[in-house]
NUBA-469325 format. One record per atom (N, C-alpha, C): residue in three letters; atom name; y, x, z. Coordinates in steps of 0.2 Angstrom, whole numbers. Atoms other than C-alpha are relative to their C-alpha. Last residue first. Example, Ala and Ser with C-alpha at 12.3 -4.5 7.8 and 13.67 -1.06 7.14 Angstrom:
BEGIN
SITE   code   site      py      px      pz
SITE    SER      N      -6      -4      -1
SITE    SER     CA      -5      68      36
SITE    SER      C       5      -4       3
SITE    ALA      N      -6       4       0
SITE    ALA     CA     -22      62      39
SITE    ALA      C       6       4       0
This chain:
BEGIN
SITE   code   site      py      px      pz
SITE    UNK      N       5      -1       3
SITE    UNK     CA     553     276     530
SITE    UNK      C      -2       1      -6
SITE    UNK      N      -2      -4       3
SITE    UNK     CA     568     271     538
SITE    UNK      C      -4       6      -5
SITE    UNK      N       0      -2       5
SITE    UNK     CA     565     254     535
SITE    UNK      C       0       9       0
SITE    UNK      N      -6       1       5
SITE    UNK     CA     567     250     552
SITE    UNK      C       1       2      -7
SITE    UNK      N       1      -8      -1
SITE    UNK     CA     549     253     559
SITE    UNK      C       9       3      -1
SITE    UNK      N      -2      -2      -8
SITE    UNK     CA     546     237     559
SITE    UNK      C       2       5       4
SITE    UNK      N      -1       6      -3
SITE    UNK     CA     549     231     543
SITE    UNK      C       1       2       6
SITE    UNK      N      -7      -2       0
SITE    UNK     CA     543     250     537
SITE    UNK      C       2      -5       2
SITE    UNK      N      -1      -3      -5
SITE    UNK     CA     525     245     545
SITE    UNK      C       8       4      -1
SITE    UNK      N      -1       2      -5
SITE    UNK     CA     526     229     536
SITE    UNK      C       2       7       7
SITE    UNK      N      -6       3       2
SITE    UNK     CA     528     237     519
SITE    UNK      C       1      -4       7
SITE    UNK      N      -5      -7      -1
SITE    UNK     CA     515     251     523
SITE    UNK      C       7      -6       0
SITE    UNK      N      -2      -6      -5
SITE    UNK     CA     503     237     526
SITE    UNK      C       5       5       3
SITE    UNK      N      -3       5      -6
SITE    UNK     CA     507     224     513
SITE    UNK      C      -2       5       5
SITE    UNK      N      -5       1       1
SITE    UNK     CA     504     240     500
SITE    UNK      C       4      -4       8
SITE    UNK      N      -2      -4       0
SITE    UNK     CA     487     242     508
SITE    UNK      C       8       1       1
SITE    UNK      N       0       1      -6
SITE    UNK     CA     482     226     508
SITE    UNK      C       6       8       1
SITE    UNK      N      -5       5      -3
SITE    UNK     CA     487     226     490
SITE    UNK      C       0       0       8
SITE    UNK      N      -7      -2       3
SITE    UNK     CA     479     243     486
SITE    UNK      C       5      -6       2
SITE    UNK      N       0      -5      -4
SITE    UNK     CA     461     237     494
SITE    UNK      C       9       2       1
SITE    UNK      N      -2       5      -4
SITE    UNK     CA     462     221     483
SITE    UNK      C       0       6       6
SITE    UNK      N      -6       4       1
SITE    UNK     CA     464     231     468
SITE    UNK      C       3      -2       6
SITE    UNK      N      -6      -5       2
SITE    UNK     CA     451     242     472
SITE    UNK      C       6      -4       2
SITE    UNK      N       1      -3      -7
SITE    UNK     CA     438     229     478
SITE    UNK      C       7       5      -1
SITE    UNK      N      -3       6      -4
SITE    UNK     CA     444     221     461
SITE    UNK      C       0       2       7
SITE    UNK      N      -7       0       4
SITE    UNK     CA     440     239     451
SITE    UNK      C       2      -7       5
SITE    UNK      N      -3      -6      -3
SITE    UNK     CA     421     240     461
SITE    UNK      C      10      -1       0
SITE    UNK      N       1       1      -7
SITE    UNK     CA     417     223     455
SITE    UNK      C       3       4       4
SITE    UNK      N      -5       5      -2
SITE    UNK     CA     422     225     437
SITE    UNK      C       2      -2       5
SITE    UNK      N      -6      -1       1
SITE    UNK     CA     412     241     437
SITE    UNK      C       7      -2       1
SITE    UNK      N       1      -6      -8
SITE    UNK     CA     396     234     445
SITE    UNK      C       9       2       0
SITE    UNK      N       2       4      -5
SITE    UNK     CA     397     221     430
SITE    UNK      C       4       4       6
SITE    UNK      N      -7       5       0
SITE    UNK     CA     401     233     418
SITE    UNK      C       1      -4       5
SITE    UNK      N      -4      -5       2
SITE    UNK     CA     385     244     421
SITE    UNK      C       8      -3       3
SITE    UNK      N       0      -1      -5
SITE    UNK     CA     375     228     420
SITE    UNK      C       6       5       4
SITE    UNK      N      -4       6      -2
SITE    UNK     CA     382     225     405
SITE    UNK      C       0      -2       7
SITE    UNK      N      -8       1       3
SITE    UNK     CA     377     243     399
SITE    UNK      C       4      -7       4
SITE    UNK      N      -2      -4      -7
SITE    UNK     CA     359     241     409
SITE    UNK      C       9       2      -2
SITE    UNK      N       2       2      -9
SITE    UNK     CA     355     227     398
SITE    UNK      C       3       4       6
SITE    UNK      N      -4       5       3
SITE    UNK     CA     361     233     380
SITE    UNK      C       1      -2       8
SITE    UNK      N      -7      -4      -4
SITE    UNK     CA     352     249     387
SITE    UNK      C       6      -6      -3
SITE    UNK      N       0      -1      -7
SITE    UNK     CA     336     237     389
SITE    UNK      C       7       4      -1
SITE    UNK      N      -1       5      -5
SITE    UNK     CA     340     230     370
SITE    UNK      C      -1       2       7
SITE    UNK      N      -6       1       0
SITE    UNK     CA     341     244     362
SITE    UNK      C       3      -5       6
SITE    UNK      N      -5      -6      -3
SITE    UNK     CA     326     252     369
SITE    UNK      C       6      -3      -1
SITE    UNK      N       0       0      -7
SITE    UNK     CA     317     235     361
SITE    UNK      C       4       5       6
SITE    UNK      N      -5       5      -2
SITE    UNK     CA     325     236     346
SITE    UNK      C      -1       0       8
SITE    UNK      N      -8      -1       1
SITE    UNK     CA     318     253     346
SITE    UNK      C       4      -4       0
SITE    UNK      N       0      -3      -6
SITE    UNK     CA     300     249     350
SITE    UNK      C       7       2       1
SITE    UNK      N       1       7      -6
SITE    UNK     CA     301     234     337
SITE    UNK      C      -1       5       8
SITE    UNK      N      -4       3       2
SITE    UNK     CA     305     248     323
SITE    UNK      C       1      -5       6
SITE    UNK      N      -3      -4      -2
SITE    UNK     CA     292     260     329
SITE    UNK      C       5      -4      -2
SITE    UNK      N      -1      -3      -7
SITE    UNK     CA     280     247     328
SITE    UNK      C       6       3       3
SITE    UNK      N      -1       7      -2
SITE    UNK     CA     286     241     309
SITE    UNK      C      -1       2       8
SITE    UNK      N      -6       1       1
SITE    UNK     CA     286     259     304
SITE    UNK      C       1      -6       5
SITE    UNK      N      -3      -5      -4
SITE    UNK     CA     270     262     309
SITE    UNK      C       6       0       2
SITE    UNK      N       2       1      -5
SITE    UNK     CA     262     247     301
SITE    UNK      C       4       4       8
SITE    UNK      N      -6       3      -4
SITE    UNK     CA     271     250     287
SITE    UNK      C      -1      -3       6
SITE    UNK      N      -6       1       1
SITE    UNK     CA     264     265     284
SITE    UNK      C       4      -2       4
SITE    UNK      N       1      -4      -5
SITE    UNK     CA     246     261     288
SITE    UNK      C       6       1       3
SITE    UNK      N       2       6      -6
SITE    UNK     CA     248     248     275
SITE    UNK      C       0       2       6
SITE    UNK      N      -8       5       1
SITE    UNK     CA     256     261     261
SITE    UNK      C      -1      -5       7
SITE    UNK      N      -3       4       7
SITE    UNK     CA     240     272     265
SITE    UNK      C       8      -5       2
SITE    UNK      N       1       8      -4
SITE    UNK     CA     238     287     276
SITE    UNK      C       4      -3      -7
SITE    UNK      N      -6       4       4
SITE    UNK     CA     232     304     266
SITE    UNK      C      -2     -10       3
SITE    UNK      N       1       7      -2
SITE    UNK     CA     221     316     274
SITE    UNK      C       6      -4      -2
């Protein structure tokens, strides 16, 4: 059974635009991804500064000796 050159590039072509396609969705879920990441990391951030001013007031009143 022999497919011809038309048949080919038919298939090619498909499986060509089904794999841009793939790239594209994980292009999507990557910047999604990143998104979430950058969000989590500021929550962080701003966890670690409360944080900080916490221990730094409870030495304040605590006399430093801490």
């Amino acid at each position: 059974m022999s497919i011809s050159n038309n048949e080919v590039l038919k298939r090619f072509t498909n499986l060509e635009i089904k794999m841009e396609s793939q790239i594209n969705s994980l292009e999507t879920r990557i910047e999604k991804m990143q998104e979430r990441f950058n969000k989590d990391l500021e929550e962080i951030k701003k966890s670690q500064y409360i944080m900080k001013n916490a221990k730094n007031e409870i030495k304040k009143h605590s006399g430093g000796n801490k």
